[in-house]
N, C-alpha and C positions, 0 to 999 in steps of 0.2 A: 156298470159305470166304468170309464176310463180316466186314466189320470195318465199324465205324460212327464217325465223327468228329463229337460235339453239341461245343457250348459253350454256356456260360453265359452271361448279361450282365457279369460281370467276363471275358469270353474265356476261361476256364479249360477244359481240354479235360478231355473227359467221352468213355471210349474203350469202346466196345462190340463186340466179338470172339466167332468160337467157337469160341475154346478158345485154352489159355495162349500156348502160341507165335506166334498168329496175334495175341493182346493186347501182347504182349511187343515184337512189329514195331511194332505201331501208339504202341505209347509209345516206339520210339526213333525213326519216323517223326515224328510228332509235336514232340517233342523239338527234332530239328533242324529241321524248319519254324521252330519259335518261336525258337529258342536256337543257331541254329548258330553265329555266331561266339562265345558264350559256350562252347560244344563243342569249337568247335575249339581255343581258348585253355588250356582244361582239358588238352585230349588232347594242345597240344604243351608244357603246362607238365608234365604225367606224363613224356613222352619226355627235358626237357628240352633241349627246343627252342625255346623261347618266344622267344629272346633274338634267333632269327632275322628276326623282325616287328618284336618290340615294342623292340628295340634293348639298350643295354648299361646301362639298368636294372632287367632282367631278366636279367642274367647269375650274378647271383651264385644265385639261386633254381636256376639248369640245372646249374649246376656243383655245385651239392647233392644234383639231386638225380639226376645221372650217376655220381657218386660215393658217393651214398649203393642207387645199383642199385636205382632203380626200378621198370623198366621188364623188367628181367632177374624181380625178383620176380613181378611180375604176370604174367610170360610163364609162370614155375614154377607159380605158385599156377592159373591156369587150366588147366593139362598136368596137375597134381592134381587141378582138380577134373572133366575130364573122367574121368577115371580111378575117383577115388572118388563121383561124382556126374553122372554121364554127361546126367541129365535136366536139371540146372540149368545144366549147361553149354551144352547145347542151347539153353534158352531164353534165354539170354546174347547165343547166337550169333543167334538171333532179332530180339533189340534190337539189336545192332549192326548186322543186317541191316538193320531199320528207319532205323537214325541212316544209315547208308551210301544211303539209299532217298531220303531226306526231304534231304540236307546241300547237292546241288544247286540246290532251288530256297528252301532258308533262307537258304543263301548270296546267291542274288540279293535279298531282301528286305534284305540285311544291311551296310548303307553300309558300315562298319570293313574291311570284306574290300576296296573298293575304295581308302579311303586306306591301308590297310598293303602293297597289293598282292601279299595272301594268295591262295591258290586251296585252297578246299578238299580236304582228304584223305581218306585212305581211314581207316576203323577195323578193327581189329584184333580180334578176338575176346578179346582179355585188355585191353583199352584200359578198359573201364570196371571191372577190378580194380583199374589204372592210377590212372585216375583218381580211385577211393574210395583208394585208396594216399596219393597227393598231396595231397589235400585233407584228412586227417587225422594229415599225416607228423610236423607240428608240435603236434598237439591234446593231447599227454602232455607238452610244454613241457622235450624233455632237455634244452634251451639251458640254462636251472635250474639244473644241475647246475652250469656252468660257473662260473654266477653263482656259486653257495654254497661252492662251492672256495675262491675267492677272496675271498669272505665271511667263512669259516671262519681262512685263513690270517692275514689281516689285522687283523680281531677277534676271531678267538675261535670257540669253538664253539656259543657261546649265541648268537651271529646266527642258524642255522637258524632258531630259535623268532621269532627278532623280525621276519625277512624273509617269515616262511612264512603268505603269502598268497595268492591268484589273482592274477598277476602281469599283465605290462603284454601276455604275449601269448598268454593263456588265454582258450580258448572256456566260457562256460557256460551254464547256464539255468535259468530256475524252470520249476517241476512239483509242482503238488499234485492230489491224489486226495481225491475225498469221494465217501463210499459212501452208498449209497441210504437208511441208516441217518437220514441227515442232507440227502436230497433233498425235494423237493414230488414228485419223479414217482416216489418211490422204488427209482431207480435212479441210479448212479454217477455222477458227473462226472469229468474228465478234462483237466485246464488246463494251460497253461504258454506258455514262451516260450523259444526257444532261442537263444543270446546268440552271436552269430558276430560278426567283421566284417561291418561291411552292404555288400554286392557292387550293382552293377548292371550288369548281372540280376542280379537275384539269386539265394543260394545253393540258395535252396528252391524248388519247384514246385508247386503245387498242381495236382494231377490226381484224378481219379475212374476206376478201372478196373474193367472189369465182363466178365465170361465163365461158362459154365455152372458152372465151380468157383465162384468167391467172386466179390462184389461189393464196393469197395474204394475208401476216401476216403482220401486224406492228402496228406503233404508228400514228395514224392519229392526224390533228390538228381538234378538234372541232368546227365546221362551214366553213370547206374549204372538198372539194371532196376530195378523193384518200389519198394516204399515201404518202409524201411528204416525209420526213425526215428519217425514222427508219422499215424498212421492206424489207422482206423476199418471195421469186415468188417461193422457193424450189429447183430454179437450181441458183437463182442468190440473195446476199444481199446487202444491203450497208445500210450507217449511215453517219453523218456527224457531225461536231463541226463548233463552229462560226471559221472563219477564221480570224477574227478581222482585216478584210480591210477596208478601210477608202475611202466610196463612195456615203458619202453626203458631201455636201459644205454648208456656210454659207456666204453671202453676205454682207455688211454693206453698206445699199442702203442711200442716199440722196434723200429726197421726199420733193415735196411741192406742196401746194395746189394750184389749179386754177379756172378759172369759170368754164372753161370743167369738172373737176375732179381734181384726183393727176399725178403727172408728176417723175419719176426717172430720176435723170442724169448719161446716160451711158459712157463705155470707149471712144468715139467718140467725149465725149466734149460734147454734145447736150442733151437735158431733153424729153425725149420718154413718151407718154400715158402709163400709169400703169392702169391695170383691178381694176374697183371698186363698190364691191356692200355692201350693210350692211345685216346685218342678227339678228333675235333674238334669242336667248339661254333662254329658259326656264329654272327655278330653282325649285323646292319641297320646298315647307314653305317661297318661295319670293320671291319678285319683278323679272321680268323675265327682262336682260340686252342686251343693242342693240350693238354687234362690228361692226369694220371697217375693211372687208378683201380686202385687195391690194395683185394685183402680180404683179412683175415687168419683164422686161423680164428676168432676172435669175432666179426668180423663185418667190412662194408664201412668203408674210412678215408673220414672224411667233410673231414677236415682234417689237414696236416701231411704227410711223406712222410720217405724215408732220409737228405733233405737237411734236413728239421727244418723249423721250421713255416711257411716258404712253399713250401714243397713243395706238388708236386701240379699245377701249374700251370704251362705253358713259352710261349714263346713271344706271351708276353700285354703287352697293355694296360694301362698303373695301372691301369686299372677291374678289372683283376681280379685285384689283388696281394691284395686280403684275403679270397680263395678257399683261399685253401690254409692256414690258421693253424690254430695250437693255442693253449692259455696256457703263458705263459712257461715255463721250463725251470728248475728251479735246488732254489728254495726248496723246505724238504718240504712234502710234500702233507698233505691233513688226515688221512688214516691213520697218519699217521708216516713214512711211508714218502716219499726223493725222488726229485722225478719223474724227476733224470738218475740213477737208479744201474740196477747193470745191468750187463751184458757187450759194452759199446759199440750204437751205433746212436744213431740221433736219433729222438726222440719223436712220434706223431703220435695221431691221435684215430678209433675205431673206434665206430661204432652197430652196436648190438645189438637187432633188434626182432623182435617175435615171428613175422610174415611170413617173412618170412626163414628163419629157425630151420625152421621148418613146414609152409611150403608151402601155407599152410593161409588165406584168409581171411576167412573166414566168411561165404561165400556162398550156401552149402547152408540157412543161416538163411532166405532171403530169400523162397521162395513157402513155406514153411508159414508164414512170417507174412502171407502172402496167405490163404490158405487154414484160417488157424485159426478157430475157434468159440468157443473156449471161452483162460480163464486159462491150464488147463493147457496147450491147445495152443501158446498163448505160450512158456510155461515151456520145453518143450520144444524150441520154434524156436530159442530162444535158449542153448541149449546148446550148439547150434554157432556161436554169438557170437566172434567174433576180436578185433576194435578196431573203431575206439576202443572203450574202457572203459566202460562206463554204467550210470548206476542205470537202472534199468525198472518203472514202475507201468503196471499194465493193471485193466483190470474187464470183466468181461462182464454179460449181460444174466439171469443165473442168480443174481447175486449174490456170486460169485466176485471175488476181488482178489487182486491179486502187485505184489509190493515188493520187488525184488531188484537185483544187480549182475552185471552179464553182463558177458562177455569173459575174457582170456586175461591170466594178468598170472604172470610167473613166480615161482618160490621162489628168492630168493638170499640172499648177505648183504645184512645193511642199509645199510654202505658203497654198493653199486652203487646204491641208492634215491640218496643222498644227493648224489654229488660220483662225478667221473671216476675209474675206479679201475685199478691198474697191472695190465696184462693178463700182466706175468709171474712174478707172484706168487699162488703157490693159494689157495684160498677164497673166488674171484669168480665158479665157472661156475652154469649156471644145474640147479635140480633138480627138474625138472615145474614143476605149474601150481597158485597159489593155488584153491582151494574155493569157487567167487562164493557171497559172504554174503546172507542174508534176512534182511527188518525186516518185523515185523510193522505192523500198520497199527490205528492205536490211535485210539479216541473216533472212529471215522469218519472220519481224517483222516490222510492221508500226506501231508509235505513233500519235497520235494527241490531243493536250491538250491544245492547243490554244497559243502556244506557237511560238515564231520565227520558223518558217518555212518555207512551199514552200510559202505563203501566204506574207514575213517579206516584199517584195518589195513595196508593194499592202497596209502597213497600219502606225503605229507610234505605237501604246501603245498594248503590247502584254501580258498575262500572264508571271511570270516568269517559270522560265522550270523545277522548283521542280517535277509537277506531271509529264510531262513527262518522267523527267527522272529516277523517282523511277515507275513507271510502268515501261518502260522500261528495270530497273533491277532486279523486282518483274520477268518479261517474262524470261528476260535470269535468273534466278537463276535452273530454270526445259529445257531440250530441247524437252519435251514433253508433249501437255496440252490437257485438256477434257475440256466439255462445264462447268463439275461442278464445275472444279478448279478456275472457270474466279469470282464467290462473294470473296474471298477473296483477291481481286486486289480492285473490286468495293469499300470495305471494309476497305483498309489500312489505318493506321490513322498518318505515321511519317509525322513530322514537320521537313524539311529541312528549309523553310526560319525561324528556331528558332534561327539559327546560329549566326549571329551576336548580338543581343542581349546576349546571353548568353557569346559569346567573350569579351564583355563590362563589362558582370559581373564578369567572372575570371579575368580582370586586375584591377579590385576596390582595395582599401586595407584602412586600418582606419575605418572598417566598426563598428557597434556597433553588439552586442553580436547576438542581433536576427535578424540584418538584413546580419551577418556571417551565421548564422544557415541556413536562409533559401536559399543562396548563395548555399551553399554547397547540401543542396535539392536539388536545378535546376539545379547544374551541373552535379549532378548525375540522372536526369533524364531520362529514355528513348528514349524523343524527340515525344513520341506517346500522341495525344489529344484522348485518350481511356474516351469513358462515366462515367467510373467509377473511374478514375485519381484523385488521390486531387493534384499531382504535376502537374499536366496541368492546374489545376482551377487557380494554383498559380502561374505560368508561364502567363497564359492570363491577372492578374492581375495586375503583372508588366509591361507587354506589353502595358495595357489600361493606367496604370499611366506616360509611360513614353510618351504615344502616347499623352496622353494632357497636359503634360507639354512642349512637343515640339512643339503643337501647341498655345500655352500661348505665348510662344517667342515671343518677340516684332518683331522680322525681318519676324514673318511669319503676324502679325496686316495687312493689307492692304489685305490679303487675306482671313482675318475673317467674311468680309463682305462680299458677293456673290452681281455680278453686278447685278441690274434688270431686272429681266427677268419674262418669265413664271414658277408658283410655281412646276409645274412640273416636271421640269427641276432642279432643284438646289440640289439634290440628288447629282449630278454628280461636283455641286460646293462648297460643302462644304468641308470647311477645316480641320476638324478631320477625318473624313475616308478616305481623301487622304492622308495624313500621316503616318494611319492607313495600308492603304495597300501598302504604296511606303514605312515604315519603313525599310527594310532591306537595301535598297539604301542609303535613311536618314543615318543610322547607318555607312554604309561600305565606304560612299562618303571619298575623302582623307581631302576633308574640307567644312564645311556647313554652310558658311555665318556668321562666327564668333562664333556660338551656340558653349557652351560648353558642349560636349555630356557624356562625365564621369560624370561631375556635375550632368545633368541631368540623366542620368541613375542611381547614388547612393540614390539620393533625393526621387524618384520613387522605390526602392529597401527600402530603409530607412521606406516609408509611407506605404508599404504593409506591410513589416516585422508587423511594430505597430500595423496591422487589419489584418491577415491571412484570407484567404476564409477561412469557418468550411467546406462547401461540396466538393464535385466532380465536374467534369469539366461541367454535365448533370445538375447538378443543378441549373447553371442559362445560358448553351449554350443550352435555347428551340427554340424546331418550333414553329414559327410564321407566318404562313400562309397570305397569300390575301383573305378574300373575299367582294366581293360587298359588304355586309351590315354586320353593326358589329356582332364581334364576341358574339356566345350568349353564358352567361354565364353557366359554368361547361365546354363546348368545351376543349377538351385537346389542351394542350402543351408541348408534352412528350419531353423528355431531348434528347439529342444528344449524338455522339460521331463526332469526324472530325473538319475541321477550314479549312479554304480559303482554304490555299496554300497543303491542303493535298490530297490523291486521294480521301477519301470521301469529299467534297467538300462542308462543311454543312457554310454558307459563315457569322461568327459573321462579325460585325464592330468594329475594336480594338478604344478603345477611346470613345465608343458612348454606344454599347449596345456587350452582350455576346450571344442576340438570333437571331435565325438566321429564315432570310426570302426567303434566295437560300439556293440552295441544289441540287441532283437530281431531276428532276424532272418525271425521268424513268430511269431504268437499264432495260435493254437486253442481251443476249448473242443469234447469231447469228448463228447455227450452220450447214456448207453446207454438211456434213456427212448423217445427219439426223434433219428435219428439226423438227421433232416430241421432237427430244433433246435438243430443244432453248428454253432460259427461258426471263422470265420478268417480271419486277413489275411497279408500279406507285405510289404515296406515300399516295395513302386514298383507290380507286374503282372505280368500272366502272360504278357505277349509280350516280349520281347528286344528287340527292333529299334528304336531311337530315333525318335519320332514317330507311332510305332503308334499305336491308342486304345487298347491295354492295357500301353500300355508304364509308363504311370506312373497310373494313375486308381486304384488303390486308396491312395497316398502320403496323399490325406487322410484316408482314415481309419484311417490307418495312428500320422498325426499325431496325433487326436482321440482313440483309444486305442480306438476304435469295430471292429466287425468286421462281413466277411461274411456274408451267409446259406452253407451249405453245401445245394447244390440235387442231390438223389437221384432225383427224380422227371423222369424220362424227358420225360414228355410238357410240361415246362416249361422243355427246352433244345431249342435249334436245331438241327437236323443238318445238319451243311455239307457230309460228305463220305461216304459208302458205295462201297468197292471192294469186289470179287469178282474173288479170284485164291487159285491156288494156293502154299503157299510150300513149297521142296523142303526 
């Protein structure tokens, strides 16, 4: 058998095989050539093991997610799928063959392995379930839940409405479809941009795979086979955004200790065997600490245990006392119901996700999405969709379109959507599986931007519909578009949700001289977060002052403190970037708990005016990337243009910081005309290895909102490598 290794002048590998399993080696070879320490990173944050390199700020991530049985799941979900799916587990085992083939000599290109004093491992035939596990453990955001508990309890239960936004640690992204209807080639286009943290490497890959089945452009995820999310077969494309369904739960279990073991008290009345073993987490530079993992039958404790909520955890570190929490114990909960009552035992917190439950995760999807032709085929691939949750637009070249919501989200009460709910009271298990809803695709044009939509049944906290609906009127402003016209949608920079804020500031009056002056600045502003702005720098600086004087408010105190939990998680519970990004609601509410919000808004106009930003909005809205090990000095931070709510999506934290850690995390344009005329970028390269020449040469045009050529044509890449071998 032969396999062929081209690349392109961006390095992008281009893999040519005969036949799937022999392709499926060659992209996890591959793979780890480019990305082996980003590989190995993934694979030992699935096991939760990171914390053994990267040290004791990655502990509290392993102890989530030992405890939340990761690794246990992926072993299951692949023993399933060889069972129900014998062939995709084969080619599974083919890419890990590959990653295991390629990990030796990625590893030597790969400096990081020599200062953390790593040695590459071995993969696992369920490692890359593993890893699509891990990296979407958080993307349904159940920390949320914690947060509006304590929302609810404090204020009320009209906060759900006022907080329920895409919060401070939500993935999302734009996606719109325009059908041939409304092209020059008269066929589809296919755009968006997937809003992640930005990693380096990063999260996405650009590959081209090719075998006598299908031939195959997209964004692969790093350590998982096939092209899952953003790719092109040449008669058929599709893409997708989080759909923001709401399809983990949270339990608040009763436990206690016995001679047997620990014991849960279920809805029955009665105290059931809970699963108990301990485990040890190794740490870099210390003491290596022993937890306590329980499942109960709802599922794994992620937090808390029979000792109450620093349970879970012995022998530890402070670094890892806020591993084992729940929220507080006492007060009732927002069903009425409180959290301590009950037939004794101490409180802890149990995840409920659909993995788990099924055994199931949606992998069997993953070559007929290689291998489709057509929309239907789509449709169909995606039936066995698991998670994350997504809306799905596809087009093919027949004229065909799909606008749907894939994945797995169950039927329970609405309580479980909402807030932790007590696992020994009936009416919380789950029963089957919501119906994934269709939207039709209307005037030529499908949005997606994570916004209420066909999804809105299916979840609670939605983006608000700025980018949809200025994409939307960016498409209707032409009835006629090309593939090159789609970066300056990617690119647009208005600020719809500046609106109320700036309503606040034209009703002020008694202002002092300069905080008149600069009043009358912002209202004559644009509304656009453009890089080079000095009235958006100032516009974001009022925003950041009013955003923490509103959370100073003594009616929001009780929220300043985040309940106990794991440190991982309190992203999602802090009180200034909820603020931050629920602001326009804050502002527009008919009343907000007494707060007086002109006061506060003149007060926060008054203390800019006295300190004006001297730069641009780029000055201090930089990239700030993730990566495993610190950043090393000189590393850019190049400036930005864009802000949450706008279609470039470069995501500050109003009230906290101006630099931004989401973003796109790739742009695409899809085109079923001509597939040779679809572009794309990613926001560094397609090599891993710091200092490569693909490690970072597409960042400018990444910057510039510019994209690649996508190159199809064989005879216009390089071939570096052709082997001939058998694989058993």
């Amino acid at each position: 058998m032969t396999t062929e290794t081209y690349r392109d002048s961006w390095g992008i590998p281009h893999l040519r095989a005969a036949g799937t399993r022999e392709l499926a080696h060659a992209q996890g070879r591959v793979t780890a050539l480019d990305r082996a320490w980003q590989l190995e990173v993934e694979r030992h944050r699935a096991q939760g093991t990171s914390a053994s390199f990267l040290g004791g700020g990655a502990l509290s991530w392993d102890v989530l997610v030992r405890r939340a049985r990761l690794e246990d799941t992926a072993r299951r979900c692949f023993a399933a799928l060889e069972s129900r799916d014998p062939e995709t587990a084969d080619w599974v085992r083919a890419y890990v063959d590959g990653v295991n083939a390629g990990l030796p000599e990625g590893a030597r290109r790969a400096p990081e392995f020599t200062r953390t004093g790593l040695t590459p491992g071995r993969w696992q035939p369920w490692t890359p379930l593993g890893v699509w596990l891990a990296t979407h453990l958080l993307f349904a955001g159940f920390p949320a839940k914690l947060w509006r508990e304590q929302a609810i309890r404090h204020l009320g239960p009209d906060a759900v409405g006022l907080f329920a936004t895409d919060g401070p640690g939500t993935a999302g992204s734009n996606g719109w479809l325009v059908t041939g209807a409304r092209t020059a080639s008269g066929h589809a286009l296919i755009a968006g941009d997937p809003h992640r943290f930005i990693e380096d490497p990063g999260v996405y890959q650009q590959i081209h795979l090719s075998c006598p089945e299908f031939d195959v452009i997209g964004l692969a995820v790093p350590g998982v086979p096939g092209i899952a999310h953003f790719g092109h077969t040449g008669t058929v494309a599709w893409a997708i955004t989080n759909a923001m369904a709401d399809y983990q739960d949270l339990y608040r279990e009763r436990l206690r200790r016995t001679g047997a073991g620990v014991q849960s008290l279920g809805p029955d009345g009665h105290w059931h065997r809970a699963a108990r073993h301990t485990e040890t987490v190794e740490i870099a530079g210390e003491a290596p600490i022993e937890i306590e993992v329980i499942e109960t039958d709802r599922g794994p404790v992620i937090a808390g245990g029979p000792e109450g909520p620093q349970a879970g955890v012995t022998d530890h570190a402070p670094k890892a006392a806020a591993d084992g929490g729940n929220a507080p114990q006492g007060p009732p909960a927002p069903d009425g119901e409180s959290v301590t009552d009950g037939a004794g035992g101490n409180t802890a917190l149990a995840l409920r996700y659909p993995p788990r439950v099924t055994e199931d995760l949606g992998f069997s999807a993953l070559l007929p999405l290689l291998r489709a032709r057509t929309v239907q085929d789509v449709d169909r691939a995606l039936d066995a969709w698991t998670e994350p949750v997504n809306v799905v637009q596809a087009a093919d070249t027949q004229g065909g379109t799909l606008h749907r919501v894939a994945g797995r989200v169950p039927v329970r009460a609405r309580a479980n959507r909402l807030h932790p709910v007590p696992a020994w009271r009936p009416g919380h298990d789950w029963h089957g599986w919501h119906r994934p809803p269709y939207a039709p695709v209307r005037d030529g044009i499908a949005v997606m931007a994570n916004q209420r939509g066909p999804a809105a049944p299916l979840g609670v906290e939605f983006a608000p519909p700025h980018r949809a609906d200025r994409i939307r009127a960016l498409l209707d402003a032409r009835r006629t578009w090309t593939a090159d016209g789609m970066p300056a949608i990617h690119t647009d920079t208005h600020l719809a949700s500046a609106a109320p804020l700036l309503d606040h500031l034209a009703a002020l009056d008694g202002l002092s001289p300069a905080a008149a002056r600069l009043r009358r600045r912002l209202l004559a502003w644009n509304r656009r977060m453009d890089a080079d702005s000095t009235d958006a720098a100032c516009y974001a600086a009022v925003r950041s002052a009013v955003v923490r004087r509103l959370a100073a408010h003594p009616v929001f105190a009780p929220l300043a403190e985040p309940p106990a939990c794991p440190e991982v998680l309190l992203p999602w519970l802090a009180l200034v970037p909820r603020i931050g990004y629920a602001l326009e609601h804050l502002l527009r509410a008919e009343e907000l708990y007494g707060v007086d919000r002109p006061a506060t808004v003149r007060a926060a106009l008054e203390e800019v005016a006295a300190e004006q930003p001297a730069g641009t909005w780029s000055a201090t809205h930089r990239l700030a990337p993730w990566r495993a090990l610190p950043q090393a000095p000189g590393d850019p931070e190049p400036g930005l243009a864009g802000d949450h709510d706008c279609v470039l999506c470069t995501s500050a934290v109003p009230g906290l910081t101006d630099r931004a850690a989401r973003g796109p995390a790739a742009r695409y344009v899809w085109d079923l005309g001509d597939r040779a005329a679809s572009r794309w970028v990613v926001p560094f390269g397609a090599d891993g290895v710091p200092g490569a020449p693909h490690h970072h040469d597409q960042l400018p045009l990444w910057l510039a909102g510019e994209l690649a050529p996508v190159v199809t044509d064989w005879t216009l890449l390089t071939l570096l490598e052709r082997i001939e071998e058998t694989h058993d």
